[in-house]
C-alpha positions in Angstrom: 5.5 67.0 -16.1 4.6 65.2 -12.7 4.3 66.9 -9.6 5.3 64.4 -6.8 7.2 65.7 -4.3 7.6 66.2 -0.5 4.9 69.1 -0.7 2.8 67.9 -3.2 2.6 64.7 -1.4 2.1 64.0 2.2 3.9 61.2 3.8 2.6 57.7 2.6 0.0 56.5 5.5 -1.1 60.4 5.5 -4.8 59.4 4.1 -6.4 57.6 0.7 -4.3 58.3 -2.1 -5.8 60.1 -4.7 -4.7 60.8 -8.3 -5.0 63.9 -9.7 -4.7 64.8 -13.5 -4.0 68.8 -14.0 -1.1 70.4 -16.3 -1.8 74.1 -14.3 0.9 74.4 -11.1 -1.2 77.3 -9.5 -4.5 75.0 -10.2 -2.5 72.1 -8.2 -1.4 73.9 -5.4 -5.4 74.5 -5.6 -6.8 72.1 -4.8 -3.9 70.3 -2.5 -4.7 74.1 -0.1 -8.3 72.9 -0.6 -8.2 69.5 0.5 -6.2 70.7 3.2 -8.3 73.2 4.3 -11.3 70.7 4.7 -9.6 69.1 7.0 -9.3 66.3 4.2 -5.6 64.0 4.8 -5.1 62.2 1.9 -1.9 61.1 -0.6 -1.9 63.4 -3.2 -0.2 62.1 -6.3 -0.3 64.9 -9.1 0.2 64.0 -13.0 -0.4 66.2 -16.2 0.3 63.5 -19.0 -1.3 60.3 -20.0 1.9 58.0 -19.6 2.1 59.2 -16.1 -2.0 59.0 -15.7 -1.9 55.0 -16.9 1.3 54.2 -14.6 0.0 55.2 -11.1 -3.8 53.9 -12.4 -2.1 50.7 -12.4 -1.0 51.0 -8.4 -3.8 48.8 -6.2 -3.9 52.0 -3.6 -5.8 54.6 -5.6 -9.1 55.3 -4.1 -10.0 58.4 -6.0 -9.4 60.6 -9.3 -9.3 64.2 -10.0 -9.1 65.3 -13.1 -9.4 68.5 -15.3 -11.8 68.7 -17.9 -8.9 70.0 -20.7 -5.6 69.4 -20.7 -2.5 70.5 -23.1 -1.3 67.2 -23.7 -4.8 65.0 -22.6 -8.4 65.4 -22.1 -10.7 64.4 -18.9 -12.9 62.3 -21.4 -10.1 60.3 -22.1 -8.7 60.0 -18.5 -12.3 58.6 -17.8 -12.5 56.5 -20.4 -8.8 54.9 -19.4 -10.4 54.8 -15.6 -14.0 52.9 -16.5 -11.9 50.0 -18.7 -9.2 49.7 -15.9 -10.9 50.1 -12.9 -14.8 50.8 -13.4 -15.7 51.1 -9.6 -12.8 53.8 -9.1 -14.9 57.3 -7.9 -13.8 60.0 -11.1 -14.3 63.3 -9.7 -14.2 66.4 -13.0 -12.5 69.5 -11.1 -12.9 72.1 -13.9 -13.1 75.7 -14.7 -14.5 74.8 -18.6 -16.6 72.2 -18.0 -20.0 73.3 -19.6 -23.6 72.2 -18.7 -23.7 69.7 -21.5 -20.0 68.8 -21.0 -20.9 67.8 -16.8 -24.2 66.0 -17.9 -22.2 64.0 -20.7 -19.7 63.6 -18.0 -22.3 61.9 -16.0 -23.6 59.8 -18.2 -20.0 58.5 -18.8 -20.0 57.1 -15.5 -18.6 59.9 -13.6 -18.6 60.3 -10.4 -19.3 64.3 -9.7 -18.1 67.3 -11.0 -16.9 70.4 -9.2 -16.2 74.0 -11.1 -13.1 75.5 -10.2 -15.0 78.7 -9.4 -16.6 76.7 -6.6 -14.2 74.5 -4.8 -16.1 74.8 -1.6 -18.4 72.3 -2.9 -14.7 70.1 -3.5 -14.6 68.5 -0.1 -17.6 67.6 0.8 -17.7 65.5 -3.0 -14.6 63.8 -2.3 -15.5 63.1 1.4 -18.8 61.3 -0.3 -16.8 59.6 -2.6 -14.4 58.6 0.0 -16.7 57.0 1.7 -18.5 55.2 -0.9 -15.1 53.8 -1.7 -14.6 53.0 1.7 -17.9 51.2 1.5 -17.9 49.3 -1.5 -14.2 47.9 -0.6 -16.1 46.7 2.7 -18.6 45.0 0.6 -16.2 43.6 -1.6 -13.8 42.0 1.6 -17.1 41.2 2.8 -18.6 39.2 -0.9 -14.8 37.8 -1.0 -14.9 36.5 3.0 -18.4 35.3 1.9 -17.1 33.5 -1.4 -13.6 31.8 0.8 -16.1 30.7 3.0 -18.7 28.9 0.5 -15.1 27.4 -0.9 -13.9 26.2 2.4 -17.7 24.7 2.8 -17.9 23.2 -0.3 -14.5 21.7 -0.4 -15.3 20.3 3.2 -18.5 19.4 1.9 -17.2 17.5 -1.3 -14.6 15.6 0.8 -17.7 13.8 2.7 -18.2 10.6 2.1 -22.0 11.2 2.7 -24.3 13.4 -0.2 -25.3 16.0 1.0 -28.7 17.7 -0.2 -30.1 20.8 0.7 -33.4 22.6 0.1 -34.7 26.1 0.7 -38.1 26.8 2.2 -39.8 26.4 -1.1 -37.9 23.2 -1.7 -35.6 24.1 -4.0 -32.6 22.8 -4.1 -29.7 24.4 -3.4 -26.9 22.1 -2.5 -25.3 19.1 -3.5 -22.3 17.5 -2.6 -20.1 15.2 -5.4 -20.6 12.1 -3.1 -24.6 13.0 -3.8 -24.1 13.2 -7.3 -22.4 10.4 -7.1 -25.0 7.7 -5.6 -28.0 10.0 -7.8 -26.5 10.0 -10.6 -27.0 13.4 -11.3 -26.8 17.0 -9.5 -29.4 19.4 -8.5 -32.3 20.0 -10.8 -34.9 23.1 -10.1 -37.9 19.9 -9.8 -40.4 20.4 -6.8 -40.6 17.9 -3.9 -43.6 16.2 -6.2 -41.2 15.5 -8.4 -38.1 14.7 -6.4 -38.8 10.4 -6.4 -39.6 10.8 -9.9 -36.5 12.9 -11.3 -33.6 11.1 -8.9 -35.6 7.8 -9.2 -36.0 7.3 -5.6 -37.8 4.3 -4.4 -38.4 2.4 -1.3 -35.9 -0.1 -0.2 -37.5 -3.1 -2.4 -36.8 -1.2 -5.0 -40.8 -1.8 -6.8 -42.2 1.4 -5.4 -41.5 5.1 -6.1 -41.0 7.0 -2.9 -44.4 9.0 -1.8 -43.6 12.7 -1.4 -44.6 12.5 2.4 -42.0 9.5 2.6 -39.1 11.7 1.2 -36.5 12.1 3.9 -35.9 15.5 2.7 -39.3 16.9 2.5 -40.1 15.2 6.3 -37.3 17.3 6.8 -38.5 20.3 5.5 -41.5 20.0 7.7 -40.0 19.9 10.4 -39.1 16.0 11.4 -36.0 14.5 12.5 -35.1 12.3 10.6 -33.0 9.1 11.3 -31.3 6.5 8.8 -34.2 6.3 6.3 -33.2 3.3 4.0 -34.0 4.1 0.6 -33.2 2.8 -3.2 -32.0 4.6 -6.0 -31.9 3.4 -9.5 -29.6 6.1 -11.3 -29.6 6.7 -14.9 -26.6 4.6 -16.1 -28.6 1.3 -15.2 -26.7 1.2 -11.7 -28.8 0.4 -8.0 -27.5 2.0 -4.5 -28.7 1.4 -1.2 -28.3 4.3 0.8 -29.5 5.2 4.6 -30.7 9.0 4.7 -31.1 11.2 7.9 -31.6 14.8 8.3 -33.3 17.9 9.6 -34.9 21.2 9.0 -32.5 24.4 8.6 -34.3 27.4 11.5 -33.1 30.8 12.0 -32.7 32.7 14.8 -36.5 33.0 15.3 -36.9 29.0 14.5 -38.3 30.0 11.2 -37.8 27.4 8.6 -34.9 28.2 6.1 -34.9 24.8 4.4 -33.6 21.2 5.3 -30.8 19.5 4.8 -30.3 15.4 4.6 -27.0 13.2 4.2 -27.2 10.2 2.4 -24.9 7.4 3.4 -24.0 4.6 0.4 -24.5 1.2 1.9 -24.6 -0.6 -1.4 -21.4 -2.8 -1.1 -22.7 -2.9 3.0 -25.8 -4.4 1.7 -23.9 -6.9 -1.1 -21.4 -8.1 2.0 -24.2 -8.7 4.5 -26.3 -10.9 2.0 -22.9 -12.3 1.2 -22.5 -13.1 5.1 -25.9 -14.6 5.2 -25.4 -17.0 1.9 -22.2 -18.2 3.4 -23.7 -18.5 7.0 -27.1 -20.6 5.2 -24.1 -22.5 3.3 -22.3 -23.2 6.3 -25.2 -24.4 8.4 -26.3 -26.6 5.0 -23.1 -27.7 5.1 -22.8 -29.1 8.3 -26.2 -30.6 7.5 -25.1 -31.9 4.6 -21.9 -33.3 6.8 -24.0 -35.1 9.0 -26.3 -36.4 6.7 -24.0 -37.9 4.2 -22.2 -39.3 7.5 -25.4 -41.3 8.9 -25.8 -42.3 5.0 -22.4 -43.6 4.9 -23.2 -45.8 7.7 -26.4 -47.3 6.4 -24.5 -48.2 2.7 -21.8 -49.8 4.6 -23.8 -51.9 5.6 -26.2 -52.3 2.6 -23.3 -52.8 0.1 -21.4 -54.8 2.6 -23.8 -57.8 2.6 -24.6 -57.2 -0.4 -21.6 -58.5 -1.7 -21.1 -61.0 1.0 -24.3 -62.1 -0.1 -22.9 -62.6 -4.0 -19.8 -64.1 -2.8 -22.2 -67.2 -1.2 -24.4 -67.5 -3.8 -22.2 -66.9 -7.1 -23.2 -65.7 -10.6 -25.6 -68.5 -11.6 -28.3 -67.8 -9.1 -31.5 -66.3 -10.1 -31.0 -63.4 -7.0 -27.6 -62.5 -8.5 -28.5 -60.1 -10.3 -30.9 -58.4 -8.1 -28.3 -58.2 -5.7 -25.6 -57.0 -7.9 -28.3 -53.7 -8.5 -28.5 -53.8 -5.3 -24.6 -52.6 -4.9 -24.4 -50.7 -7.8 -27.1 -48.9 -6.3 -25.2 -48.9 -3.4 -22.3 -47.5 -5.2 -24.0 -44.7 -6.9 -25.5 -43.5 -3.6 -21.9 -43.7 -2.1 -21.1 -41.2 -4.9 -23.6 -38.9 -4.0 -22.3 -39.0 -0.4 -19.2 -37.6 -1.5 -21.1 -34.8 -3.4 -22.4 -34.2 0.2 -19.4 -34.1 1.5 -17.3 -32.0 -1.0 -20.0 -29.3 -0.7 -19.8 -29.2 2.8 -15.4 -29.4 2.2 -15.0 -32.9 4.1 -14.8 -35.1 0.9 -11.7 -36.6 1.1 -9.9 -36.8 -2.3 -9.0 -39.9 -3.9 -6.4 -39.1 -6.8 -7.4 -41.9 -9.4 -5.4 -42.0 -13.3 -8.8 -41.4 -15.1 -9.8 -41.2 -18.6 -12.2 -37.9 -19.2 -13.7 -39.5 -21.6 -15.2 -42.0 -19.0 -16.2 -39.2 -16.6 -18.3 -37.8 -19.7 -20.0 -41.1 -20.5 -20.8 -42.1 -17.4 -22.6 -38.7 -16.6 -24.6 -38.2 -20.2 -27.3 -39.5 -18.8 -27.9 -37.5 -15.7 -26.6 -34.2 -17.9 -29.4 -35.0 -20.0 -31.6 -35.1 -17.0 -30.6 -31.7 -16.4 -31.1 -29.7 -19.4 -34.7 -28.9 -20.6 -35.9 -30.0 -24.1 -35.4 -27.1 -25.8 -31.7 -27.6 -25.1 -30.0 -30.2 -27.4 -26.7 -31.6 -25.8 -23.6 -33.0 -28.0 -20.3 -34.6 -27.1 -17.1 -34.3 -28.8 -14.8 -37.1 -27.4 -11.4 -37.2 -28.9 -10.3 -40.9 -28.8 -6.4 -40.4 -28.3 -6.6 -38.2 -25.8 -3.9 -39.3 -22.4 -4.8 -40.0 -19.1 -4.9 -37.2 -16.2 -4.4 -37.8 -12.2 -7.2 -36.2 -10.4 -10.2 -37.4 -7.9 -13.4 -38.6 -10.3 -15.9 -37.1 -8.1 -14.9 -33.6 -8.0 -14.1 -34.2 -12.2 -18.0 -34.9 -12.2 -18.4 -32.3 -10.1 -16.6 -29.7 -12.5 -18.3 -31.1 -15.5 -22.1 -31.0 -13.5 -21.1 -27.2 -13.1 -20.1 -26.1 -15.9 -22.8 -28.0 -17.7 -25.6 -26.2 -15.2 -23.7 -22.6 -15.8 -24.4 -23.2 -19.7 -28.0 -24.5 -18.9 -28.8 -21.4 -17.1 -27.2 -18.7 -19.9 -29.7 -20.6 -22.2 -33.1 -19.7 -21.0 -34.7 -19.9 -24.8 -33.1 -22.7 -25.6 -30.0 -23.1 -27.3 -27.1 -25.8 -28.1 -24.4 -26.9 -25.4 -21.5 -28.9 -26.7 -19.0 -30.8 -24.5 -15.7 -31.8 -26.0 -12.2 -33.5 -24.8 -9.0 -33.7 -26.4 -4.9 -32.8 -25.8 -3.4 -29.5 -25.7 0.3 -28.0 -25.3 0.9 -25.1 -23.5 4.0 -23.3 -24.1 5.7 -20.7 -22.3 4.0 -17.7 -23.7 1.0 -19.0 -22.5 2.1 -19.7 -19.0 3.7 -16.3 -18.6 -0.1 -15.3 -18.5 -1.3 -18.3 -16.5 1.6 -18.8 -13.6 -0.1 -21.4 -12.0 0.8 -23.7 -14.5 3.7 -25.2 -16.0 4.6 -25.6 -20.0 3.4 -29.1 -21.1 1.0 -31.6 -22.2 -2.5 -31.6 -21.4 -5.9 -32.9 -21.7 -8.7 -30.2 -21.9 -12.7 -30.8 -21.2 -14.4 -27.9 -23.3 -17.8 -27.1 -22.8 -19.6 -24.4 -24.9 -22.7 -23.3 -25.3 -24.9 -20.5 -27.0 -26.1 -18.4 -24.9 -26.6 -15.1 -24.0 -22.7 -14.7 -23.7 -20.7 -12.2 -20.9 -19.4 -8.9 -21.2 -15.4 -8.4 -20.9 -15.8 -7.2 -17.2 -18.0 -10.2 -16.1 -15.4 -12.2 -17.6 -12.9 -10.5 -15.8 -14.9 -11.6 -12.3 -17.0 -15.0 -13.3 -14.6 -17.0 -10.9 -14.9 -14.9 -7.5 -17.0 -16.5 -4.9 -20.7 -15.2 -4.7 -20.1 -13.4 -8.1 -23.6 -13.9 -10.2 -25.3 -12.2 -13.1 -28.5 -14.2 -12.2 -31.8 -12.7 -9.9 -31.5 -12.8 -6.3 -32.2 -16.4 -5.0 -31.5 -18.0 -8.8 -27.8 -18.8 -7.7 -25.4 -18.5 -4.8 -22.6 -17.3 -7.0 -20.2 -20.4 -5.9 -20.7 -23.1 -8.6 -17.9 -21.5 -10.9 -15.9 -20.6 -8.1 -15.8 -24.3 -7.0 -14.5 -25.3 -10.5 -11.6 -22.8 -10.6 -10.4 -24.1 -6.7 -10.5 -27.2 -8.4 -8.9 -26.9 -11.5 -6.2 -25.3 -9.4 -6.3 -27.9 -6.7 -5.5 -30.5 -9.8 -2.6 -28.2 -11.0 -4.4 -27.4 -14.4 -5.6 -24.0 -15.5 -9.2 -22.6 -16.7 -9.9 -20.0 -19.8 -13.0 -18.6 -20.8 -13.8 -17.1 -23.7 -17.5 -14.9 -24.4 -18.9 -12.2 -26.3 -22.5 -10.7 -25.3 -24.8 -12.6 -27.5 -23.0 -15.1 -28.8 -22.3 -17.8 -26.3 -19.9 -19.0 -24.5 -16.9 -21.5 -24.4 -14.8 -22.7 -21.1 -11.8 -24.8 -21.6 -10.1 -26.8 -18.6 -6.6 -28.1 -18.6 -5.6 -30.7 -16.8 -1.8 -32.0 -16.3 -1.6 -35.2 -19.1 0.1 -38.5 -17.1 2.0 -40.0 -19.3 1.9 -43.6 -17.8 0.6 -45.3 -14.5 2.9 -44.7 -11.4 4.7 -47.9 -10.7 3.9 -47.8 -7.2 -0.1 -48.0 -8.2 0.8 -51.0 -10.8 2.6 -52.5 -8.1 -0.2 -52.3 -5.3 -2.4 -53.4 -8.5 -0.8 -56.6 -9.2 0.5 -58.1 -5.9 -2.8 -57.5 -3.3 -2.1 -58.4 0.1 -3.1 -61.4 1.4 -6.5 -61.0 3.9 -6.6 -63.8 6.3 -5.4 -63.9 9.7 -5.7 -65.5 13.1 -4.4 -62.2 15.5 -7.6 -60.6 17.9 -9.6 -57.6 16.9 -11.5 -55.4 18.8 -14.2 -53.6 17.3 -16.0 -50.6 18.4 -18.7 -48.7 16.9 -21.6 -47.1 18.1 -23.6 -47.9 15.3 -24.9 -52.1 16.1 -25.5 -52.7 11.5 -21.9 -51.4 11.4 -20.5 -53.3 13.9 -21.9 -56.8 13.4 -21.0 -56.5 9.2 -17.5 -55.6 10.7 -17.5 -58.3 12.9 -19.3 -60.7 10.4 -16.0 -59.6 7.7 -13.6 -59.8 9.9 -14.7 -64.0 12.0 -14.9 -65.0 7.8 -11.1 -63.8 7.5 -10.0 -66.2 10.6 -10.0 -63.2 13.3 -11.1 -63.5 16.8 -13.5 -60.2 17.1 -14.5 -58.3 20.0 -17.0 -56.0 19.0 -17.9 -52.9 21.7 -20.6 -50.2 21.5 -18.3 -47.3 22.5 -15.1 -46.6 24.7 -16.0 -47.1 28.3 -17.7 -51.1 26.8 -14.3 -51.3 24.6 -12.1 -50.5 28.0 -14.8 -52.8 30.2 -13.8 -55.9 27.7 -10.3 -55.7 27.9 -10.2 -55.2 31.8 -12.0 -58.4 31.9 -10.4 -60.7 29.0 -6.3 -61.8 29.6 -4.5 -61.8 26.6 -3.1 -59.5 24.0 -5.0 -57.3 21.5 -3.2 -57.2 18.3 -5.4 -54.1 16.7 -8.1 -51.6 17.7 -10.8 -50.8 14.7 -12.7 -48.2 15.8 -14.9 -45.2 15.1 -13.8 -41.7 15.2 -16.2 -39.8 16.4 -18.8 -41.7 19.5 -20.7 -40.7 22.1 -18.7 -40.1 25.6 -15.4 -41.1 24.2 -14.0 -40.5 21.1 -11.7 -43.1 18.9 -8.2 -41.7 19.0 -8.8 -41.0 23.1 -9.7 -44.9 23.0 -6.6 -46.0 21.2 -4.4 -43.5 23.6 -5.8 -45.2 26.4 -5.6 -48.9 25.1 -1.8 -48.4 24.3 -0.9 -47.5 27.4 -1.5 -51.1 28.8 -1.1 -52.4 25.1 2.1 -51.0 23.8 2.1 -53.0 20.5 -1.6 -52.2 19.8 -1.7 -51.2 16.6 -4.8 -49.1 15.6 -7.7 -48.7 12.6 -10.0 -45.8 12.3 -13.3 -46.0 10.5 -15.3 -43.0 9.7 -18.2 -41.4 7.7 -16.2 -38.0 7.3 -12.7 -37.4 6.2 -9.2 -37.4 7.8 -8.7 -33.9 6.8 -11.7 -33.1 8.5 -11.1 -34.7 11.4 -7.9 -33.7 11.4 -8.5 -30.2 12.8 -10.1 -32.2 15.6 -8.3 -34.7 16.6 -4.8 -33.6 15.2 -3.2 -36.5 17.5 -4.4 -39.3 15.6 -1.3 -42.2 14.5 -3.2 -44.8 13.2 -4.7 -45.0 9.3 -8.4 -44.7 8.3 -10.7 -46.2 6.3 -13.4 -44.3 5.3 -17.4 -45.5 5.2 -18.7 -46.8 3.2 -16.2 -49.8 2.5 -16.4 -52.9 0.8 -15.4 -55.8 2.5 -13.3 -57.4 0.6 -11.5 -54.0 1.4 -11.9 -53.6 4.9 -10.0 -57.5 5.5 -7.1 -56.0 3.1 -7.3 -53.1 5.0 -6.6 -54.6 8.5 -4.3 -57.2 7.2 -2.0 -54.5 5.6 -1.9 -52.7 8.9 -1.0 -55.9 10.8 2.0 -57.1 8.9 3.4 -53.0 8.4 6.5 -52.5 11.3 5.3 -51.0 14.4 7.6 -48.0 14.3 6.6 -47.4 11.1 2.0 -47.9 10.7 1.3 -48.3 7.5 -1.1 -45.3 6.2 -3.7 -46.4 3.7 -6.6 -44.3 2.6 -9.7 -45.6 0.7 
C-alpha cells in the first residue's frame, strides 16, 4: 500500500515533488534519509501499486520518478513504459538493488533517465539533482516556446486585423509572412519563389497594368536592399480574373548590429480609391461638358428663334402657292429638328425642361428609324415590331427619343460581330404580384417599348448593377457608364418601371413600361379647341440683349396691334420708361443679361408700375433658373418659339387677373 504521510512527505512547497514506486518500507525510508541527507528538499510521494502509480502520474506537479526495478505487484519496465506514453519528457530515475548490466542498458535505451544501484546511493543525489535541473530547464524552455508561440498569436491576430498586407522576407528573400488582407489583394499566400520570380508568381505589374514589375522595381526587394520605400503604386492581376491597385511602402528588417534580417512592405488596396476618383473626374468632365453643352444649346436657341421665326412669318406673307414655299417650309422643319437637338443639349446637361405631351410610341419609333439606322453598322440588321392598338402614354417626346436612342446604342455596342436588334411596342397589365417586386409602380395598364438584341448577353450580377450610374462592362474611355442610368431616372420620372432580362451569350431583351392614358385630359382638349385670341392694342416693352431676338419680337408683336418698346438690357429698359409718360401694360424680357438680370428688371419696373404684368423669355429652363432666381412671379416662354406662339403667349398673360398671372410653359 501507499506511503503518504506526514513523514514520508514533507509539507507541500517543501521542494519538486517526486514519485516514488517501491513496495520495501526499509527501502523507502532509504532513500527519503538519502535525499535528505544530500541536502535535497523535495515532496516525496511514495506508491507500491500500479493504480496508485497511474493516479498521482496524472497530477501536473510531478517533476521526477523513482522507481524499483521489481516489484511484488508491478515491474519498473512497466512503470516506464506508463511514464514515456503519459508524460514522455518526465526524468525516470531506476533506484535498484537487481538491476543487471543488460537490465540498466535496456533501461536506457527505453528512454530512462539514469539508474542508481541500491548498493550505491551516494551516486542518488547528485542523479536527481541533474535531473532536477534538466526538468527545471526544459519547463523554462517550454514557458519560454509557449511565451514565444502567445506572442506570434497576438502578432498575427494584430497582423490579420490590418487592413494593409503585410509581406515579409528573410535575408535570402524568402518569404516568411503574410497577412490575410495580403492574401486577399494577391490572391494567394506565401510561396517559397525567389525575388526573380516574385512579379511573375503574384502577377505584379506596374500601375498600367501592360508591364511585369522588374525585380529591381519590387518594393519588397528595394526593401531588402536597404531602401525606404514610400507609396509605390503597383497593379496586381490575381488569379480569379480580378485587378487591384494597391500603394506599397516598406523597409529593411536590421538587428542590433544593423545587419540585414529581411524586409518587410504593407500593401494598401486603393482599387475602389482608384474606381471613385476616375468616377469624380468623369462626372467633373461631364459637368464642365454640361455646362458647355448649357451654353451652347442656349446661344443656339437664340439664333433658331430667329431663323424659325421669320421663317414662318415669311410663309404666312407669301402662302402655299409660291415657288419659295417650300424651300422655306425646310427651312423650319430644319429649324425644328435643330430645336430638338437643343433639348438633347439641354437634358444632358439636366436644364431641359419637360413638356408632358399624350404621345403615341409608335410615332416616337417612326420618326427615329431613320437616324437609328444611321447608328447601327451594316452588319447589324434592325426590325420593328409595332403593335397597332396599342393606347396612348403622357410623357415628354424628347426624353422618349432619348430612352429609345439609349437603349438602341446599349444593344449596338453588345453586338460588336454583328447581330440582330429588334424594337417592339404593345400593352401590358401589371398585376399586384408583379408590383410587390417593382414598388414604384402601381397595378394597371400599360404600354411597353421592347428592345432586344443578340448579343453577347450579361451575367446575373451585371444585371443586378446595369442601372447604377458610371456602371460599365465596356474598356476604359468606350463609355461613361450613364446612358442606362439615364433611362431608368426616366422611366421612373414617367411613373413606369424597366425589366431586363439576359443570359451570357444569348442576347438581351429590355422592356419599359409606361402608365397607358386612357383618353386626352379635358383641360388639353379644351385649350385645343378654343385658342386665345392674339391681337391687342396695350404697350410692350421688350428687352433682350440679343438685337435678331429682339427685332423678331418686336417685328411679332407691331403685326399683333401692340405698341413695342424694345431695350438692349435693364439700365436701357429703366432709361425708356424714365423718359416716356404713360403706362406699360407688360414687361417681355430675358432672364439672364448682362449687368442686370430679368426678374431684378421686373422688381424694379413694378415698383413705379404696380399693374405691370411680366413675360420671361429664355434659352434654358425655369427649373434651371429656378435655383437662381427663386423670386421669379411672372410665366416663361422658352427659346426657341414660334410666333404665332409668342402673340398667344402675351395675349394670354394680358387678359389673366392680376392677383392671379397666368403660368404657361411652352
Amino acid at each position: 500500500m501507499s506511503q503518504i504521510s506526514k513523514g514520508d512527505r514533507p509539507e507541500s512547497g517543501a521542494g519538486p515533488r517526486i514519485l516514488h514506486l517501491e513496495d520495501d518500507p526499509a527501502d523507502r525510508e532509504l532513500i527519503r534519509e538519502t535525499l535528505g541527507a544530500e541536502g535535497i528538499a523535495v515532496d516525496l510521494v511514495q506508491v507500491d501499486t500500479r493504480e496508485e502509480f497511474q493516479k498521482e502520474l496524472a497530477h501536473d506537479s510531478v517533476a521526477l520518478i523513482l522507481s524499483d526495478y521489481a516489484l511484488s505487484h508491478f515491474d519498473g519496465f512497466s512503470a516506464l513504459q506508463l511514464a514515456q506514453e503519459k508524460k514522455p519528457d518526465l526524468p525516470f530515475i531506476f533506484v535498484s538493488g537487481t538491476l543487471g548490466e543488460e537490465a540498466a542498458i535496456e533501461s536506457l535505451r527505453r528512454g530512462a533517465t539514469d539508474y542508481v544501484l541500491k548498493q550505491r546511493l551516494a551516486r542518488l543525489g547528485p542523479a536527481v539533482r541533474r535531473a532536477l535541473e534538466e526538468v527545471a530547464v526544459h519547463r523554462k524552455r517550454l514557458e519560454a516556446a509557449e511565451a514565444a508561440a502567445n506572442r506570434q498569436q497576438f502578432l498575427n491576430a494584430m497582423l490579420d486585423s490590418l487592413g494593409a498586407g503585410i509581406v515579409a522576407c528573410d535575408a535570402d528573400g524568402v518569404l516568411t509572412l503574410f497577412n490575410n488582407a495580403a492574401r486577399e489583394i494577391l490572391g494567394h499566400g506565401e510561396t517559397a519563389t525567389t525575388p526573380e520570380k516574385w512579379a511573375e508568381h503574384y502577377n505584379v505589374y506596374h500601375p498600367d497594368g501592360k508591364r511585369l514589375l522588374e525585380k529591381e522595381a519590387l518594393p519588397l526587394y528595394r526593401a531588402l536592399c536597404g531602401e525606404q520605400v514610400r507609396d509605390v503604386e503597383i497593379l496586381i492581376r490575381r488569379p480569379d480574373g480580378q485587378v487591384r491597385s494597391a500603394l506599397v511602402s516598406g523597409q529593411p528588417i536590421l538587428d542590433a548590429h544593423g545587419q540585414s534580417l529581411g524586409a518587410v512592405v504593407a500593401l494598401h488596396d486603393i482599387t475602389d480609391r482608384k474606381l471613385l476618383e476616375g468616377q469624380l473626374r468623369q462626372s467633373q468632365k461631364l459637368e464642365a461638358v454640361g455646362s458647355l453643352a448649357g451654353g451652347v444649346a442656349h446661344d443656339f436657341n437664340n439664333l433658331l428663334t430667329v431663323i424659325g421665326g421669320y421663317s414662318q412669318m415669311a410663309m404666312q406673307q407669301m402662302g402655299p402657292d409660291d415657288p419659295n414655299y417650300g424651300s422655306l417650309e425646310e427651312i423650319a422643319r430644319a429649324s425644328d429638328r435643330a430645336a430638338a437637338l437643343t433639348r438633347q443639349l439641354l437634358a444632358f446637361s439636366r436644364k431641359q425642361v419637360l413638356e408632358p405631351r399624350i404621345l403615341d410610341l409608335n410615332t416616337i419609333v417612326v420618326d427615329m428609324e431613320k437616324m437609328l439606322h444611321r447608328l447601327l453598322p451594316a452588319n447589324i440588321e434592325l426590325a420593328t415590331a409595332l403593335s397597332h392598338d396599342i393606347g396612348q402614354i403622357k410623357a415628354d417626346p424628347g426624353q422618349m427619343e432619348q430612352v429609345l436612342l439609349n437603349l438602341v446604342v446599349n444593344a449596338r455596342d453588345a453586338m460588336p460581330e454583328g447581330g440582330r436588334l429588334v424594337v417592339e411596342t404593345g400593352n401590358a397589365n401589371l398585376d399586384a404580384a408583379y408590383c410587390q417586386s417593382h414598388p414604384e409602380v402601381f397595378a394597371g395598364s400599360y404600354v411597353v417599348l421592347t428592345v432586344s438584341d443578340s448579343g453577347s448577353g450579361m451575367s446575373a450580377e451585371t444585371q443586378t448593377r446595369v442601372f447604377e450610374p458610371f456602371f460599365t462592362t465596356k474598356e476604359v474611355g468606350k463609355g461613361t457608364g450613364l446612358g442606362l442610368s439615364t433611362v431608368f431616372g426616366i422611366v421612373q420620372q414617367s411613373g413606369g418601371t424597366i425589366d431586363v432580362h439576359s443570359e451570357v451569350g444569348s442576347g438581351s431583351t429590355f422592356r419599359v413600361y409606361f402608365p397607358r392614358i386612357g383618353s386626352i385630359p379635358k383641360a388639353e382638349r379644351r385649350q385645343a379647341t378654343a385658342p386665345v385670341h392674339a391681337r391687342g392694342t396695350e404697350t410692350i416693352l421688350v428687352v433682350e440683349d440679343d438685337s435678331r431676338v429682339r427685332k423678331l419680337a418686336r417685328l411679332v408683336l407691331e403685326a399683333a396691334g401692340y405698341t413695342v418698346l424694345p431695350a438692349t438690357d435693364g439700365q436701357d429698359a429703366l432709361g425708356i420708361l424714365e423718359k416716356r409718360p404713360g403706362r406699360v401694360h407688360l414687361v417681355l424680357t430675358d432672364i439672364v443679361m448682362p449687368g442686370m438680370s430679368g426678374p431684378e428688371l421686373l422688381s424694379r419696373i413694378r415698383e413705379d408700375h404696380p399693374g405691370c404684368k411680366g413675360l420671361y423669355m429664355s434659352g434654358y429652363s425655369d427649373k434651371s433658373l429656378a435655383s437662381e432666381f427663386p423670386q421669379s412671379d411672372a410665366p416663361l416662354i422658352q427659346k426657341p418659339f414660334p410666333p404665332g406662339v409668342l402673340a398667344q403667349r402675351v395675349r394670354e398673360i394680358l387678359e389673366a387677373p392680376s392677383a392671379d398671372p397666368l403660368r404657361v410653359k411652352s
